[in-house]
C-alpha positions in Angstrom: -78.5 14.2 42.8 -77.1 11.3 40.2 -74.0 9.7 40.8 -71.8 8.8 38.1 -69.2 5.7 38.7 -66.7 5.9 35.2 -63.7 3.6 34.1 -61.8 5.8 31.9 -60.9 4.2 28.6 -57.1 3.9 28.6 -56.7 4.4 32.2 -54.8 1.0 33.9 -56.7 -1.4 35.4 -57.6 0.0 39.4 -55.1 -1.9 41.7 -58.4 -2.6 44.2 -61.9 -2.3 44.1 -62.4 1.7 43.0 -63.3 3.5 39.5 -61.0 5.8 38.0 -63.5 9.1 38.8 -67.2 9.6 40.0 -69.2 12.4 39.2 -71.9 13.7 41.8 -73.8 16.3 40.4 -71.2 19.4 39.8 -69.0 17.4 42.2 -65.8 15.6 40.6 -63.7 12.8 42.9 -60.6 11.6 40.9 -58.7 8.7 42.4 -55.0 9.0 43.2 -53.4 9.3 39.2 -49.9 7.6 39.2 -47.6 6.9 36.8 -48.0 4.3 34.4 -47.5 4.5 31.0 -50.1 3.1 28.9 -47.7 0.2 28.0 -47.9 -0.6 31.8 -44.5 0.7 32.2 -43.3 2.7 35.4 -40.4 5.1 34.8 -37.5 5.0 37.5 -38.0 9.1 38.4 -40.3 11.1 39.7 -40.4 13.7 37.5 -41.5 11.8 34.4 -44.2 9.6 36.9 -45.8 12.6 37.8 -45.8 14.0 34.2 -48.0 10.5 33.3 -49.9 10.8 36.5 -50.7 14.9 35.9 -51.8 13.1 31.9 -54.5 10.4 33.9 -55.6 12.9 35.8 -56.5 15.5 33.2 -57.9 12.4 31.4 -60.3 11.5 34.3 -61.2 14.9 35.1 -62.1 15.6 30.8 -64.3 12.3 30.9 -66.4 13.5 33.8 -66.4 16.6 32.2 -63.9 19.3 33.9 -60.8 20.6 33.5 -57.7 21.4 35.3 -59.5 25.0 35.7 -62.2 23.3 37.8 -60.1 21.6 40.1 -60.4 22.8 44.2 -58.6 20.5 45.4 -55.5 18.1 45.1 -53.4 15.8 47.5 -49.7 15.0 46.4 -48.3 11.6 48.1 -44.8 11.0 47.5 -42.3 8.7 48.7 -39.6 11.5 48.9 -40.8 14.7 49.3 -37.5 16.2 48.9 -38.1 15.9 45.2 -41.0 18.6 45.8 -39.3 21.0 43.3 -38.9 18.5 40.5 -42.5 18.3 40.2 -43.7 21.8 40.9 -43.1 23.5 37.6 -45.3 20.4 35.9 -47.9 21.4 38.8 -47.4 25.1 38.2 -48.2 24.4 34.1 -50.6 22.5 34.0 -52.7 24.4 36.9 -51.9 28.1 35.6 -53.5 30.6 37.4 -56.3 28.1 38.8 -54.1 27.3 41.6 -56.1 24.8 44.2 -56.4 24.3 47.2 -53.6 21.4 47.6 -51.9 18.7 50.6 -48.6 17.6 50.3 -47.7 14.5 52.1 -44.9 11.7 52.5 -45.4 8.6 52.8 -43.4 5.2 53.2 -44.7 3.3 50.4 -47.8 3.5 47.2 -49.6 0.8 46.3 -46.7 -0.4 43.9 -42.9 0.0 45.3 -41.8 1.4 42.2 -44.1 4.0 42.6 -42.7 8.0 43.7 -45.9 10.2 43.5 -49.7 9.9 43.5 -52.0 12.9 43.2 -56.0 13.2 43.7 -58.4 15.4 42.6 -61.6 17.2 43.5 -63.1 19.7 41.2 -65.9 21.5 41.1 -68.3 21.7 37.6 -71.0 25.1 37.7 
């Protein structure tokens, strides 16, 4: 099995020591997407963070070659999950009918306190 370790071109810098995405095999690990605008800007709601982070993570998951169609798995962190229903028509979109297998959880703080939502990835390339 060959392991892939890929910095996405475009994709901020990593806040630690991690790569964007890693491809084992027909295996496909994105880290948590957030939302930064590529002019390093953070917008104040979480609707329009999670529109940027659901754009990285279609970008990781098109450089290691999948799609949202391949995608079996995804874990949502957010600071306030009674914004749930803000995001879920972005997440109903850009999924489709390739709904995954998904975790919602809330959590105190991300890695940057302007930061509202945070969403991994695991798909699966045949």
């Amino acid at each position: 099995m060959s392991i892939q370790r890929m910095m996405v071109p475009g994709e901020p810098e990593p806040f630690s020591h991690y790569c964007h995405v890693v491809r084992a095999d027909k295996h496909v690990y994105v880290s948590g997407a957030v939302g930064i605008g590529a002019d390093g800007q953070i917008p104040a709601d979480t609707f329009s963070q999670f529109e940027l982070a659901l754009q990285s993570l279609d970008r990781c998951l098109r450089h290691a070659g999948a799609s949202a169609a391949n995608v079996v798995k995804v874990t949502l962190f957010m600071t306030d999950i009674s914004e749930r229903g803000l995001i879920n028509p972005l997440r109903q979109t850009y999924f489709g009918e390739h709904r995954p297998a998904s975790t919602l959880v809330e959590v105190r703080a991300l890695v940057d306190p302007r930061l509202r939502v945070e969403i991994e990835a695991i798909a699966y390339v045949a």
